[in-house]
PAPARO-49803 format. One line per field, with one value per residue: residue number from 1; chain; x, y, z of N, C-alpha, C, O in turn. Coordinates in nm, 2 decimals, always signed. Example, Ala and Ser with C-alpha at 12.3 -4.5 7.8 and 13.67 -1.06 7.14 Angstrom:
<atoms>
n [1|2]
chain [A|A]
n.x [+1.32|+1.28]
n.y [-0.57|-0.22]
n.z [+0.78|+0.71]
ca.x [+1.23|+1.37]
ca.y [-0.45|-0.11]
ca.z [+0.78|+0.71]
c.x [+1.32|+1.29]
c.y [-0.33|+0.00]
c.z [+0.78|+0.79]
o.x [+1.42|+1.34]
o.y [-0.33|+0.11]
o.z [+0.85|+0.80]
</atoms>
This chain:
<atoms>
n [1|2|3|4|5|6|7|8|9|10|11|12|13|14|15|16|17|18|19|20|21|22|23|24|25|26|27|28|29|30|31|32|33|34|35|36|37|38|39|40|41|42|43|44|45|46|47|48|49|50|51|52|53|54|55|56|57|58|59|60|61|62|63|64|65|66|67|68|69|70|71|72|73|74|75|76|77|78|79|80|81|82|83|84|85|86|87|88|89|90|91|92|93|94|95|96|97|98|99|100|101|102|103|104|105|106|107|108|109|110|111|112|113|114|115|116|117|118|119|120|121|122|123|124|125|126|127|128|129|130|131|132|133|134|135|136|137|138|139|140|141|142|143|144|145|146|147|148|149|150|151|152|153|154|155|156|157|158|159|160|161|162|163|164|165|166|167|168|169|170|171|172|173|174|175|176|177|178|179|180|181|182|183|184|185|186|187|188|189|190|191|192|193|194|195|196|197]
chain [A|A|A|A|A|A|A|A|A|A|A|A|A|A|A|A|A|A|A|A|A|A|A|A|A|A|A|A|A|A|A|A|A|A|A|A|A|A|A|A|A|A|A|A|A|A|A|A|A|A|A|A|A|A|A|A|A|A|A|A|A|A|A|A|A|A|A|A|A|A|A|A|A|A|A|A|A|A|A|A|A|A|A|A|A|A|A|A|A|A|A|A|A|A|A|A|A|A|A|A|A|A|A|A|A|A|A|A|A|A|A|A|A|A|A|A|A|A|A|A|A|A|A|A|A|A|A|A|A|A|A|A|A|A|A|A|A|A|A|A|A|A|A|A|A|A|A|A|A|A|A|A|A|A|A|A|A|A|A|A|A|A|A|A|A|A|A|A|A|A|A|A|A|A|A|A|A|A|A|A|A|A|A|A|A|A|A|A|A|A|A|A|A|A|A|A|A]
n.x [+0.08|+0.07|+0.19|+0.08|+0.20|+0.21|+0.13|-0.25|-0.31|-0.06|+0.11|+0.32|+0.67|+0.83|+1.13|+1.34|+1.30|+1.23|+0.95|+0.59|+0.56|+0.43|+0.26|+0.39|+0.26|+0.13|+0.24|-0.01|-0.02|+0.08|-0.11|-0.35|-0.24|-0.26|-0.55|-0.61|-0.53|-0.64|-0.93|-0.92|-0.82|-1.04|-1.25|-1.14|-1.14|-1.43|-1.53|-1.36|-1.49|-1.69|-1.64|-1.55|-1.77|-1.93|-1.72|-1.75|-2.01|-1.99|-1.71|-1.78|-1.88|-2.14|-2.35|-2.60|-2.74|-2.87|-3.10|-3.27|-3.56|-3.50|-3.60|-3.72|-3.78|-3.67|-3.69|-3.53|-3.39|-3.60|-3.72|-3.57|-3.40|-3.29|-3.04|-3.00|-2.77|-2.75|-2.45|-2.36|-2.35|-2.10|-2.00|-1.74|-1.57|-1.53|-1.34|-0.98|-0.83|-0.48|-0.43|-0.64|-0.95|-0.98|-1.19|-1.29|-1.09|-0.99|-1.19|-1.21|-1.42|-1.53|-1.74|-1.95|-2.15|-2.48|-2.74|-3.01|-2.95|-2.81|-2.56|-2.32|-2.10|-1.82|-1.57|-1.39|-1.12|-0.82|-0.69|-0.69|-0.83|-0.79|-0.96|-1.19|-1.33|-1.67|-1.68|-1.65|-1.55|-1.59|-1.53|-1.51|-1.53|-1.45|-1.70|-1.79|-1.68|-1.71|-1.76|-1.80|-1.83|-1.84|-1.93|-1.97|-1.95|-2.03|-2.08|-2.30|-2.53|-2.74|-3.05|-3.15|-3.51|-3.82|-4.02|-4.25|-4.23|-4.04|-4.20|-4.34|-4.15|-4.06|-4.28|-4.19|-4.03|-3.84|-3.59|-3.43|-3.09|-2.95|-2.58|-2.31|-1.99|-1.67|-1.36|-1.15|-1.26|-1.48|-1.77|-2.14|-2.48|-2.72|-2.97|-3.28|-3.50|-3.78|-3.79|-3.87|-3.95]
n.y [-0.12|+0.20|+0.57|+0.85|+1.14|+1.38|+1.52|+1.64|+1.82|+2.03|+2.25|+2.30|+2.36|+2.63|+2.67|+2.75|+2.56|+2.68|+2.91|+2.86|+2.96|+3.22|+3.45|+3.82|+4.09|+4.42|+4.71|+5.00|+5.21|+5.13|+4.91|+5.09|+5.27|+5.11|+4.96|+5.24|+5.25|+5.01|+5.10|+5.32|+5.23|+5.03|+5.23|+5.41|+5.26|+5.17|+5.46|+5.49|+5.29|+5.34|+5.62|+5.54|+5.41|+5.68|+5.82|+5.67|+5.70|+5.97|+6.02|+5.79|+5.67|+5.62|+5.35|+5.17|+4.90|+4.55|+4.35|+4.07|+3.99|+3.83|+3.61|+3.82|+3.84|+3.85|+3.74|+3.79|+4.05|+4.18|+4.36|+4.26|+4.31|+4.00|+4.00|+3.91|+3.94|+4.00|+4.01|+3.83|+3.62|+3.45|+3.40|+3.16|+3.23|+3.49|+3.56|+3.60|+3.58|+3.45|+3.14|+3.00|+3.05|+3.05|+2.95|+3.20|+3.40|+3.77|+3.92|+4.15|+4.32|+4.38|+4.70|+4.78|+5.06|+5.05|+5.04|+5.04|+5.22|+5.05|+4.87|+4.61|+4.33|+4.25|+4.16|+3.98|+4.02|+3.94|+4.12|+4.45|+4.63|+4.88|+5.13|+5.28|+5.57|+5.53|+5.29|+5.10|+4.92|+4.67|+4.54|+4.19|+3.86|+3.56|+3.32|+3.03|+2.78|+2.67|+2.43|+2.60|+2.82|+3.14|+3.22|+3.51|+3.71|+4.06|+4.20|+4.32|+4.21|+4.20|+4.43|+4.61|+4.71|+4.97|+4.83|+4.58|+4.71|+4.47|+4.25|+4.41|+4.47|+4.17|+4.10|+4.20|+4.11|+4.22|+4.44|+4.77|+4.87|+5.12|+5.19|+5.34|+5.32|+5.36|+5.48|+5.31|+5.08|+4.98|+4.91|+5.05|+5.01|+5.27|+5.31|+5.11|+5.06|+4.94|+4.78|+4.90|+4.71]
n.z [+0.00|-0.06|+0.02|+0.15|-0.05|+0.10|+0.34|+0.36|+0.52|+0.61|+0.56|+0.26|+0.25|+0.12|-0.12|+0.01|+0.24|+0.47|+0.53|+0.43|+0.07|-0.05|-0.23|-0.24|-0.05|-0.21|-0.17|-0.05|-0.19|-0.45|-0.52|-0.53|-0.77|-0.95|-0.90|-1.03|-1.31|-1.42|-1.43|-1.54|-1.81|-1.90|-1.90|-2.14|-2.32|-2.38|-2.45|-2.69|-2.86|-2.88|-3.00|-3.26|-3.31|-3.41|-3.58|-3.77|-3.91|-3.92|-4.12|-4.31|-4.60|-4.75|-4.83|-5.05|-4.94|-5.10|-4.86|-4.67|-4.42|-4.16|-3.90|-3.68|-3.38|-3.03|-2.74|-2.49|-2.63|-2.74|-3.02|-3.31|-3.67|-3.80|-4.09|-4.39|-4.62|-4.98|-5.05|-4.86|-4.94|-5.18|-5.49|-5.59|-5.78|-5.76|-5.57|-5.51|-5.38|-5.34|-5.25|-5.15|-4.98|-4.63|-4.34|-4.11|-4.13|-4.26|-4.47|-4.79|-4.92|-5.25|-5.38|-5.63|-5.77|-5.86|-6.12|-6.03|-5.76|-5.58|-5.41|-5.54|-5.50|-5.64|-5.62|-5.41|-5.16|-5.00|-4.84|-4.82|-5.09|-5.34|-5.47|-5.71|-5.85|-5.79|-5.64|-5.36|-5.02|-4.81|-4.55|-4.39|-4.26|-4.34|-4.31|-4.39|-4.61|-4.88|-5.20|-5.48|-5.37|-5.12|-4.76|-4.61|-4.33|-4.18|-3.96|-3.98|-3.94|-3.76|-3.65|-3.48|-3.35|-3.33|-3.09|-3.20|-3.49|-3.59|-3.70|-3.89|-4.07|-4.09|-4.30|-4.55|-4.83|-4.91|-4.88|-4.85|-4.72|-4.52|-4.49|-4.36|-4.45|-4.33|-4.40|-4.30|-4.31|-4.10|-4.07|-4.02|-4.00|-4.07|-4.19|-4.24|-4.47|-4.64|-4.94|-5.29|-5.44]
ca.x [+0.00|+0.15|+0.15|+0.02|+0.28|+0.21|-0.06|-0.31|-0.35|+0.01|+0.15|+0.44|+0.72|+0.90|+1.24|+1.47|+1.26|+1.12|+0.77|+0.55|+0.57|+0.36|+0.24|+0.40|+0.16|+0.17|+0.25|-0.10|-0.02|+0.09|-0.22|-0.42|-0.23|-0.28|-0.64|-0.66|-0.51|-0.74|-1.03|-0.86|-0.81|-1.21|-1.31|-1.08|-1.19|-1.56|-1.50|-1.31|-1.58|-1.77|-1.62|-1.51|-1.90|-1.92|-1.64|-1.76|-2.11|-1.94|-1.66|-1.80|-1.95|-2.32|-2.35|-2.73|-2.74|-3.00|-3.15|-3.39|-3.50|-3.49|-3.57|-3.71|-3.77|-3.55|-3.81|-3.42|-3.36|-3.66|-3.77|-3.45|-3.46|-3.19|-3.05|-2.92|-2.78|-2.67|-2.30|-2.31|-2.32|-2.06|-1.97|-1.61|-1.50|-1.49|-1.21|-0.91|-0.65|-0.37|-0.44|-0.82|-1.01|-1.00|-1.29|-1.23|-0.97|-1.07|-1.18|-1.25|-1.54|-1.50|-1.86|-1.97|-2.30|-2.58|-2.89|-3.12|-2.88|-2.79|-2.39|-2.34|-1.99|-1.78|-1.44|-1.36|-0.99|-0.75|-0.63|-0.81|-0.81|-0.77|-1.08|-1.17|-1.47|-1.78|-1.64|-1.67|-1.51|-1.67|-1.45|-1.60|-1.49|-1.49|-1.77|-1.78|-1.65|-1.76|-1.66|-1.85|-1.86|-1.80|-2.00|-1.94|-2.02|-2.01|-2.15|-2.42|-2.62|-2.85|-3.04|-3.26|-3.61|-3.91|-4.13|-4.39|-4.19|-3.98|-4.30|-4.37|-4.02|-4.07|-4.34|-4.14|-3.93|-3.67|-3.54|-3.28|-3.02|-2.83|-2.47|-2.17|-1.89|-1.52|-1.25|-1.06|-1.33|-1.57|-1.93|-2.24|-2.63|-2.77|-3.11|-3.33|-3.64|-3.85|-3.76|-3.96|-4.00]
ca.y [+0.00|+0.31|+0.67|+0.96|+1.19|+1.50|+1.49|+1.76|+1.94|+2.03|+2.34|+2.25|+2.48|+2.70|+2.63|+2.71|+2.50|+2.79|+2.93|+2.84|+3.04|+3.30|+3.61|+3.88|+4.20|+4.50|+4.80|+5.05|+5.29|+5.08|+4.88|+5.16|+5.31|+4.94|+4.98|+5.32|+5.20|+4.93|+5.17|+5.38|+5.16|+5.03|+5.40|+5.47|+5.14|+5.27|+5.61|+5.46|+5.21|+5.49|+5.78|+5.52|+5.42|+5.78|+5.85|+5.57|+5.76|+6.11|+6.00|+5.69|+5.66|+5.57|+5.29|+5.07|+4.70|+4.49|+4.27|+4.00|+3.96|+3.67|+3.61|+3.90|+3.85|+3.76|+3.76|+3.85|+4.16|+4.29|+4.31|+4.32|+4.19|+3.94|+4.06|+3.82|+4.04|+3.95|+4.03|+3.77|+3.44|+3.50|+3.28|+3.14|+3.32|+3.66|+3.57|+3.73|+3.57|+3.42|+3.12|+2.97|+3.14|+2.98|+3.02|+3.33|+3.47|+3.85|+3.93|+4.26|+4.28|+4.51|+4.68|+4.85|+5.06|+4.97|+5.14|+5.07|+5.28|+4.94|+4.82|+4.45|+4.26|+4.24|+4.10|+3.99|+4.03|+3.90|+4.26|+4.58|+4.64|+5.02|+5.14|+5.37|+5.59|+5.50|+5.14|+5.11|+4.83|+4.65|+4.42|+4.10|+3.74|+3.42|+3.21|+2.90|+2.75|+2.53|+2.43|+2.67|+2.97|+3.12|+3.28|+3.61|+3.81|+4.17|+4.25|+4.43|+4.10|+4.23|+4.51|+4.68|+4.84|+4.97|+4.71|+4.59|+4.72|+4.38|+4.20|+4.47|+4.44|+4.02|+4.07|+4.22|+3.98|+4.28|+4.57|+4.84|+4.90|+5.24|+5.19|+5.39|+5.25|+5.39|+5.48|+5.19|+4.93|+4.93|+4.96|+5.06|+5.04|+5.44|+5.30|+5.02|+5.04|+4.87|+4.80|+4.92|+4.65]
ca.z [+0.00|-0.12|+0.13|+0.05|-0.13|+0.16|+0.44|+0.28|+0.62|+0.63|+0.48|+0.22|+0.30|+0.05|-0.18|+0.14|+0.35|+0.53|+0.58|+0.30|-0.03|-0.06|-0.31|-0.17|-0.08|-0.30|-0.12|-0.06|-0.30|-0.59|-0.58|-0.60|-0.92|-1.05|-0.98|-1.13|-1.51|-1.48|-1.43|-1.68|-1.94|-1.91|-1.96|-2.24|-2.40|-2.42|-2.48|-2.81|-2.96|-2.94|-3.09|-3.39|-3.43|-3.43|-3.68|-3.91|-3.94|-3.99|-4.23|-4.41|-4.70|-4.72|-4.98|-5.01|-4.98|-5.07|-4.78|-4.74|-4.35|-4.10|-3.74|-3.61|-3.26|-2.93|-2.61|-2.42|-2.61|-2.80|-3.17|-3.38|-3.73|-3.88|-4.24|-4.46|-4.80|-5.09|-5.08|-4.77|-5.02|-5.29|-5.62|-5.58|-5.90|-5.69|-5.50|-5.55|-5.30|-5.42|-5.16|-5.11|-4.88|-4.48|-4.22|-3.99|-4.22|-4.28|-4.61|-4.84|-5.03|-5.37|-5.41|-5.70|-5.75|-5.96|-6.16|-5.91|-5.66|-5.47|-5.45|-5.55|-5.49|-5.79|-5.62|-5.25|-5.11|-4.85|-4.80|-4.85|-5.30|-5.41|-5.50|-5.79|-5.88|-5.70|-5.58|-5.18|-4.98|-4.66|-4.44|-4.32|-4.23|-4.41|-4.21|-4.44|-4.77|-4.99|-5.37|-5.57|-5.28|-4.93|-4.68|-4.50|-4.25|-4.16|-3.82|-4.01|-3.93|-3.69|-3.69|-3.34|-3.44|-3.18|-3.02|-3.32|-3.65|-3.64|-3.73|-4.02|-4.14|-4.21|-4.41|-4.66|-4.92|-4.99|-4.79|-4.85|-4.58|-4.57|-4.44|-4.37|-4.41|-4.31|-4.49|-4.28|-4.32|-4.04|-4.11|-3.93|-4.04|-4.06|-4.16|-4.28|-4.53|-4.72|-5.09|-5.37|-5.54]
c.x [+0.09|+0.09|+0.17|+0.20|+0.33|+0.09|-0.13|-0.34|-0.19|+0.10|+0.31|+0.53|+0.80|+1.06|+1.32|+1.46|+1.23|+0.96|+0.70|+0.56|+0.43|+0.34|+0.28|+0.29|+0.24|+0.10|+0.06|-0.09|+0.01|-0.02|-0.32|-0.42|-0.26|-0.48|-0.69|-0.66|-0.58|-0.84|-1.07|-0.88|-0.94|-1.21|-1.26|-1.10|-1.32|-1.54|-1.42|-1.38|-1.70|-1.78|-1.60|-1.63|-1.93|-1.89|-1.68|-1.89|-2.06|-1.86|-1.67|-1.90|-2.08|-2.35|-2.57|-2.71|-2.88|-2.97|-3.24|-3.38|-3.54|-3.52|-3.62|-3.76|-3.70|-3.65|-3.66|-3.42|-3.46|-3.67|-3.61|-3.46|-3.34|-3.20|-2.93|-2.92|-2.70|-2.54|-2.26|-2.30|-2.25|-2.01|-1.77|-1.48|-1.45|-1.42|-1.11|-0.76|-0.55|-0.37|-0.56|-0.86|-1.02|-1.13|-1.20|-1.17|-1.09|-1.08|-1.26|-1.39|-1.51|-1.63|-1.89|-2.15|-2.39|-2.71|-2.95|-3.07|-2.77|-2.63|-2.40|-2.18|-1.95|-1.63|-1.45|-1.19|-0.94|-0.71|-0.70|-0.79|-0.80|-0.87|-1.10|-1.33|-1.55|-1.77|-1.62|-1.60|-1.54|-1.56|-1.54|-1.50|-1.54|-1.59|-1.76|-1.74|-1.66|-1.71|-1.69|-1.84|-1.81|-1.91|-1.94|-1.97|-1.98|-2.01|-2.28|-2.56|-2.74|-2.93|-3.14|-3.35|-3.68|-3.97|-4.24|-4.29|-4.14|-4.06|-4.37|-4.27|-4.01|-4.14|-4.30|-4.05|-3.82|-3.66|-3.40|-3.23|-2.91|-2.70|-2.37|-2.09|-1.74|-1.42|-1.12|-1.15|-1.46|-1.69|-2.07|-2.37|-2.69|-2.89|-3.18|-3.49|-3.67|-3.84|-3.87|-4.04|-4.10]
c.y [+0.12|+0.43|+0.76|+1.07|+1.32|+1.49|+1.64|+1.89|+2.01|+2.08|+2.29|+2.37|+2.50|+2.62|+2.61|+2.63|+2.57|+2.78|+2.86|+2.95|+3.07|+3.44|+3.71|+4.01|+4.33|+4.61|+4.90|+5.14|+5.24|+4.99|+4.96|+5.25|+5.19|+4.98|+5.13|+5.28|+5.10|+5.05|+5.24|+5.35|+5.10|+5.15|+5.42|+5.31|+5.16|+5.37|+5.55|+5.40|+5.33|+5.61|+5.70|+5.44|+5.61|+5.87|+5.76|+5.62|+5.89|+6.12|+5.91|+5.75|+5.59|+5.48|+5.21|+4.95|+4.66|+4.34|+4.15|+3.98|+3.85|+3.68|+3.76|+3.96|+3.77|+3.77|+3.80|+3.99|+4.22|+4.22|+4.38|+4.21|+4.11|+3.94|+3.90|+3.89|+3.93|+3.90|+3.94|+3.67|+3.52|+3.40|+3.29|+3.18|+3.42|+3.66|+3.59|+3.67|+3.44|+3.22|+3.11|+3.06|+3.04|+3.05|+3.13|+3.42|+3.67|+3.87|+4.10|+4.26|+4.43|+4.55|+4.78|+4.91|+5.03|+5.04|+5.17|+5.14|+5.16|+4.91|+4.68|+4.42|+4.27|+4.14|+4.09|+3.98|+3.96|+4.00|+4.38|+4.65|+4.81|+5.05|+5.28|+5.43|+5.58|+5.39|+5.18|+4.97|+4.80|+4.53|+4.32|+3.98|+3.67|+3.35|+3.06|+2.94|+2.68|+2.53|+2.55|+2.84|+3.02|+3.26|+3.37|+3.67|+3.96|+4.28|+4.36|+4.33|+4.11|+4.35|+4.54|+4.76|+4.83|+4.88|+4.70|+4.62|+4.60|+4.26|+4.23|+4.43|+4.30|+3.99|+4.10|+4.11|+4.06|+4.38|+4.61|+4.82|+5.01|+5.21|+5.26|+5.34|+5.32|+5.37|+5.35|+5.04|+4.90|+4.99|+5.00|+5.10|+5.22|+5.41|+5.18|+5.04|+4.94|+4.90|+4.80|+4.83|+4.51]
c.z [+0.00|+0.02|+0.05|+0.03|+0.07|+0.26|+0.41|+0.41|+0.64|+0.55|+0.43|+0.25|+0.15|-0.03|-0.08|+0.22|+0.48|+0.56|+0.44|+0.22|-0.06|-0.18|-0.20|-0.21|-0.10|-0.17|-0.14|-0.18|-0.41|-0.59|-0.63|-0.73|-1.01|-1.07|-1.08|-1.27|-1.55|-1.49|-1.58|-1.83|-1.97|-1.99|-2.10|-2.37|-2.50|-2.47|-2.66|-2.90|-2.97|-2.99|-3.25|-3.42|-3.48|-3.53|-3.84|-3.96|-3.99|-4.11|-4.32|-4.47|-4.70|-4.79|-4.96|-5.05|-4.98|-5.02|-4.81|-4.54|-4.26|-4.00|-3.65|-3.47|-3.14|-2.79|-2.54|-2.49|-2.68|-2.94|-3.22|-3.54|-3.75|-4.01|-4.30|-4.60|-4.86|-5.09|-4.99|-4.81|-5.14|-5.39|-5.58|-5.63|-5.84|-5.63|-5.56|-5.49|-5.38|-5.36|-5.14|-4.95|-4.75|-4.39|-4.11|-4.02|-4.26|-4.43|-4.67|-4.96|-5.14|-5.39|-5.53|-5.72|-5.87|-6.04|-6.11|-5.77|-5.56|-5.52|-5.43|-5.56|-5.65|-5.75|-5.43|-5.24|-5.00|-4.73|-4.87|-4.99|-5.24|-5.47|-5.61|-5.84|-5.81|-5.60|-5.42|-5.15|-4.83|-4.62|-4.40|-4.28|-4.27|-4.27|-4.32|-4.61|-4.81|-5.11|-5.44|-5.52|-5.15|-4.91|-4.61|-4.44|-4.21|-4.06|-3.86|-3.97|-3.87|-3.67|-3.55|-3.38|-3.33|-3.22|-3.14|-3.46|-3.65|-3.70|-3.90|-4.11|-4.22|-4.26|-4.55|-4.70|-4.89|-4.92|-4.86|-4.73|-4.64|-4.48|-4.44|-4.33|-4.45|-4.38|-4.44|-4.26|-4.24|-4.09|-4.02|-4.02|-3.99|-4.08|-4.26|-4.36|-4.63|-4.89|-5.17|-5.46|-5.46]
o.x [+0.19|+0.00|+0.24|+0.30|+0.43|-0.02|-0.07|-0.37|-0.20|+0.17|+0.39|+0.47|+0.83|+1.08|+1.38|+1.55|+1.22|+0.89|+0.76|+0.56|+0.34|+0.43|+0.24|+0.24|+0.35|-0.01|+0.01|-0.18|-0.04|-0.04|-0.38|-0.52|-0.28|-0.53|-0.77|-0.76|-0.59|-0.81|-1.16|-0.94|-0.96|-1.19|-1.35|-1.06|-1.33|-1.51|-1.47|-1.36|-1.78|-1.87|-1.63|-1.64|-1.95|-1.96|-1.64|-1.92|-2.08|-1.90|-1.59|-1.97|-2.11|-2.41|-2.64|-2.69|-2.97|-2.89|-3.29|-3.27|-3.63|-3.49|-3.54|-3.78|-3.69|-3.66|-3.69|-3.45|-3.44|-3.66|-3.55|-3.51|-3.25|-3.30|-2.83|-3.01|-2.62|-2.52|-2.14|-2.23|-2.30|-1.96|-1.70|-1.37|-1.33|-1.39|-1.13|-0.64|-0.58|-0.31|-0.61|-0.80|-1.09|-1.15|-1.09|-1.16|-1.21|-0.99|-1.35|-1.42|-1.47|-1.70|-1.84|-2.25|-2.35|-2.76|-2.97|-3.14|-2.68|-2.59|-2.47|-2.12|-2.02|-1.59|-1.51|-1.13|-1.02|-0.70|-0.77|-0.71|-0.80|-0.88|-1.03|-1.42|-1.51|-1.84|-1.56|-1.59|-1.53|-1.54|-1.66|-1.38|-1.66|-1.55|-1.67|-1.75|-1.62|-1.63|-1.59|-1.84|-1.75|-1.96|-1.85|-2.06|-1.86|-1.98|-2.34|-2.67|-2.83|-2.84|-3.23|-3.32|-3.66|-3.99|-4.31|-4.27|-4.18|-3.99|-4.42|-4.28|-3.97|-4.14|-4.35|-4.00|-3.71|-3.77|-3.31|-3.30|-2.84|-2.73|-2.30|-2.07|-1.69|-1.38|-1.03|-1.12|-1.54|-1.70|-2.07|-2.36|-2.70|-2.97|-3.11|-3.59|-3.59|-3.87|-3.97|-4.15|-4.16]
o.y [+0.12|+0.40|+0.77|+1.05|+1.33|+1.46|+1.75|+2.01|+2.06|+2.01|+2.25|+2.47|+2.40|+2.51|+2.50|+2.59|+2.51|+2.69|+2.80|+3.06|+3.00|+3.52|+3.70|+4.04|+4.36|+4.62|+4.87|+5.14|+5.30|+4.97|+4.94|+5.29|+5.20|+5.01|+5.13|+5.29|+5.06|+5.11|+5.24|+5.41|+5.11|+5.16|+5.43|+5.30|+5.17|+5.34|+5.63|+5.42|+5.37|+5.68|+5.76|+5.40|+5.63|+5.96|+5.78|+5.57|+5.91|+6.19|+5.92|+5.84|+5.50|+5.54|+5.22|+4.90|+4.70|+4.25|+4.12|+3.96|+3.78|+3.79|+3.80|+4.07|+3.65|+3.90|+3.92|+4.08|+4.34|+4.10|+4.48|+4.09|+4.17|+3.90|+3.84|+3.91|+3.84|+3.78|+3.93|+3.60|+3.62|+3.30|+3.39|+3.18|+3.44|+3.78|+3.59|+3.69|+3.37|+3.15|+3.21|+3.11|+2.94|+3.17|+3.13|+3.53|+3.68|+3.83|+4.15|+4.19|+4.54|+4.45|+4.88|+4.84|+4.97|+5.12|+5.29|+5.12|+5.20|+4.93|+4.62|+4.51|+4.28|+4.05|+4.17|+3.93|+3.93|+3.99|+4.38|+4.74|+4.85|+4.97|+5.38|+5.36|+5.65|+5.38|+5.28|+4.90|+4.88|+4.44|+4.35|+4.01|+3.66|+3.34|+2.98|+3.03|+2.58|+2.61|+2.62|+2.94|+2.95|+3.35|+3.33|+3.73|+3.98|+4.40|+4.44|+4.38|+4.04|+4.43|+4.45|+4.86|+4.74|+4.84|+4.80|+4.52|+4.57|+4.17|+4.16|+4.36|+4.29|+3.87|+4.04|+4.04|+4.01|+4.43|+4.54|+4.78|+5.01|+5.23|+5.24|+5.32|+5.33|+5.26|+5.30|+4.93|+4.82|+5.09|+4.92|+5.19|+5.26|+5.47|+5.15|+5.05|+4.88|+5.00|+4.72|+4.85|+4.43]
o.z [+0.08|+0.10|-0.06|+0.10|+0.12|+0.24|+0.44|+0.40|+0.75|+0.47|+0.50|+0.27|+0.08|+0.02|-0.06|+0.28|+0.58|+0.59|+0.35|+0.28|-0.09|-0.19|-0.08|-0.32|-0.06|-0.11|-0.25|-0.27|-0.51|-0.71|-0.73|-0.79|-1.13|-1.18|-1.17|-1.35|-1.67|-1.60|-1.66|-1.93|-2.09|-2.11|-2.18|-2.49|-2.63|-2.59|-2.75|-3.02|-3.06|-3.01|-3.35|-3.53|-3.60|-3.57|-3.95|-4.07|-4.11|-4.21|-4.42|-4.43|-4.62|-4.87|-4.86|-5.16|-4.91|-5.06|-4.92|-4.49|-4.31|-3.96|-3.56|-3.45|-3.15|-2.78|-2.51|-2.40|-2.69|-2.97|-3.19|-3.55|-3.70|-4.07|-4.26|-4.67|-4.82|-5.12|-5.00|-4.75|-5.19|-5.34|-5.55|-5.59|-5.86|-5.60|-5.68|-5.52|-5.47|-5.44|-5.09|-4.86|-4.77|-4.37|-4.07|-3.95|-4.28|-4.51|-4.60|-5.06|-5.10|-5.43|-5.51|-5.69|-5.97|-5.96|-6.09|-5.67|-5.49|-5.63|-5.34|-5.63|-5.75|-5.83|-5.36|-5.34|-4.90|-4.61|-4.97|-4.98|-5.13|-5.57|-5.60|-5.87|-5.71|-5.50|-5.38|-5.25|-4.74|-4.70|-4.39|-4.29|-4.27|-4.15|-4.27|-4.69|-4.75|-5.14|-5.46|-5.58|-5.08|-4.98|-4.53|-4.49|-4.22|-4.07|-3.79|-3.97|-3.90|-3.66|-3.54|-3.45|-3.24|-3.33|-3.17|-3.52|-3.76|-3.75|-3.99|-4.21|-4.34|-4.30|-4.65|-4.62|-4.86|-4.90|-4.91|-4.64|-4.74|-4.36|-4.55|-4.21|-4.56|-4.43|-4.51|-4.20|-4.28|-4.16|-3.93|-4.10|-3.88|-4.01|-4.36|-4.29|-4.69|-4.95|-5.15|-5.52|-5.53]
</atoms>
């Protein structure tokens, strides 16, 4: 019969064979500059996702996508709808990278505008293309691939409307969505209506 390694009530002692090893305590005043740059760095966290939705409404570009929408109620947060567009299933042709496309991997969408005002995919990227004329470019991530296509997303996926419109909204087949989107890629929804046709 084998014995136990250590009797578990019986503090192991330190490298020198001393007291037991312990964390030593952080002097009063340097914990509390510790917790301030936590504090700090919170605040200045917020304060940041919020000036650059901010910035991506003032200095982006407004482009319209067309929608179709999904799912629009969560009994947790409310009526919100789920958009599923176009530019989010794309033909395999439109890629661009040198290098098949991987799940998660970020990718560039090339968008071009169209008669009916609406911007439709023309190329996707691994890195952000050069854009010319009217052409816009939206960031997203590969979510899946398959032979012929891949799937992407854009965080435009969701969209928050008052109590009752998300009901109105999935009767429609087709919705516009107005977006501005950032000269460095991020995008944010500015408004959602109902398409003409």
């Amino acid at each position: 019969m084998s014995t136990p390694l250590a009797d578990p009530l019986t503090p192991v002692s330190g490298p020198a064979g001393g007291s037991p090893s312990t964390l030593p305590e952080l002097p009063e005043p340097t914990r509390r500059r510790w917790m301030q740059w936590l504090v700090l760095a919170q605040v200045l966290f917020v304060l940041g996702v919020a000036a650059a939705g901010y910035a991506t409404a003032a200095l982006g570009r407004t482009i319209t996508l067309r929608t179709r929408p999904v799912d629009p109620r969560d009994l947790l947060y409310g009526d919100y709808v789920n958009l599923r567009y176009q530019v989010s299933e794309l033909p395999g042709r439109l890629w661009r990278g040198t290098t098949l496309p991987r799940r998660h991997q970020p990718a560039y969408v090339l968008l071009e505008p169209q008669p009916d005002g609406t911007y439709e995919a023309v190329a996707a990227f691994p890195e952000k293309p050069a854009t010319t004329g009217n052409q816009a470019v939206l960031r997203g991530s590969v979510q899946d691939v398959w032979r012929r296509g891949l799937r992407l997303r854009y965080g435009l996926e969701r969209y928050y409307v008052p109590e009752g419109a998300g009901r109105q909204l999935e009767r429609r087949q087709s919705l516009r969505v107005q977006v501005s989107v950032a000269p460095w890629g991020q995008a944010r929804i500015t408004s959602v209506e109902p398409s003409a046709e």
